[in-house]
N, C-alpha and C positions, 0 to 999 in steps of 0.2 A: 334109561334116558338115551341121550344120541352122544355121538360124537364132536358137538360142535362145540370152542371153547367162548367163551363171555363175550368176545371180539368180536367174531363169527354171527354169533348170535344178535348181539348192539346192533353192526351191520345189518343183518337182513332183518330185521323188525323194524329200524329206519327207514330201511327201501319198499317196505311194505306200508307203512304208514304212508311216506311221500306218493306212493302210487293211490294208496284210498282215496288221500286227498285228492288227487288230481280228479279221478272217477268221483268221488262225491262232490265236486265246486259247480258250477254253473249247471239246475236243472235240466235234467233231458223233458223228453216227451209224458205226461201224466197224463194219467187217464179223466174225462172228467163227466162229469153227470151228463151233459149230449152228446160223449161220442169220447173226441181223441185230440188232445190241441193239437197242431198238423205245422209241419217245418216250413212250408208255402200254403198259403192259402190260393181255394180255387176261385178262381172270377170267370167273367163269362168270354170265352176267347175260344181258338180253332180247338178241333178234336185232338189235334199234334199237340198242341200248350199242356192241353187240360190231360193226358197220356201222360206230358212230360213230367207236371204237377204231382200227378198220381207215385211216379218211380221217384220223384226225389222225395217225397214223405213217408212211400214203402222203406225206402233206404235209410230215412232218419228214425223209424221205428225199428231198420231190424239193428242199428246200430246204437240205439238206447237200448235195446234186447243185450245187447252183447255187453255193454258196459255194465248194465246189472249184473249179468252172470258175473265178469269179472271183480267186481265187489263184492259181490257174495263170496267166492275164492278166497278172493284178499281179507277179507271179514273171517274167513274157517280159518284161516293161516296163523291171525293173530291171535285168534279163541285158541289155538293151540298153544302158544306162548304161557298162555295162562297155565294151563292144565299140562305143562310140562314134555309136552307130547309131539313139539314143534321139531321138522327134520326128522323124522320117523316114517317109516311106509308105512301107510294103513291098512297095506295088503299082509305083508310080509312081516313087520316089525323091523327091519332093518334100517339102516341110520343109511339117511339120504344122503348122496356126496353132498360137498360144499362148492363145486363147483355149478352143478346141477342147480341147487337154491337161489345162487348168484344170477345163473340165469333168470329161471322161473320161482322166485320165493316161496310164489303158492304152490308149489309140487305136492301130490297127494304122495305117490309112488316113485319108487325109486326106480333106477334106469330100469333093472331087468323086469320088476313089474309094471312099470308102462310099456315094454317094449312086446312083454306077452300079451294086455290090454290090447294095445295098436293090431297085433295080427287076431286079436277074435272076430 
């Protein structure tokens, strides 16, 4: 199991729950049978407008991108709660600090194997 005691543990499955919520409340961008709903809609206006239109809905797609990833994360983090297996590197087996979790709840790895991760 890890080193984390009942407190610890209460603590970060709240803070992970409070962050789901946040990433799962008001729908992002979905995809739909003609295409893509879009953050601005385009109208008929200069080529600079219609440029601008283009990067603020590229931007609301790659940031619905991102919020997915991070739910899914936050989604692995909790399924681990379950299975007992939460705070644990999944490289190594080692018990993740609790400062580390504090930070980032969803940590896969712990310092030293993110830190080998980071320089491959």
């Amino acid at each position: 199991m890890n080193a984390l005691d009942a407190a610890q543990l209460t603590l970060l499955s709240d803070l992970l729950e409070r962050r789901r919520a946040a990433l799962a409340g008001p729908p992002g961008l979905r995809a739909t049978a003609g295409g893509r709903d879009r953050a601005v809609e385009e109208i008929e206006t200069s080529p600079a407008d219609k440029a601008t239109v283009r990067l603020l809905n590229d931007l609301a797609l790659e940031a619905a991108g991102h919020n997915a990833s991070q739910l899914h994360m936050i989604k692995h983090a909790l399924a681990k709660f379950n299975d007992g297996n939460y705070g644990e590197c999944e490289e190594c087996g080692n018990p993740i600090g609790f400062s580390r979790l504090q930070a980032r709840p969803e940590a896969r790895l712990c310092i030293t194997c993110q830190t080998r991760a980071e320089k491959r």
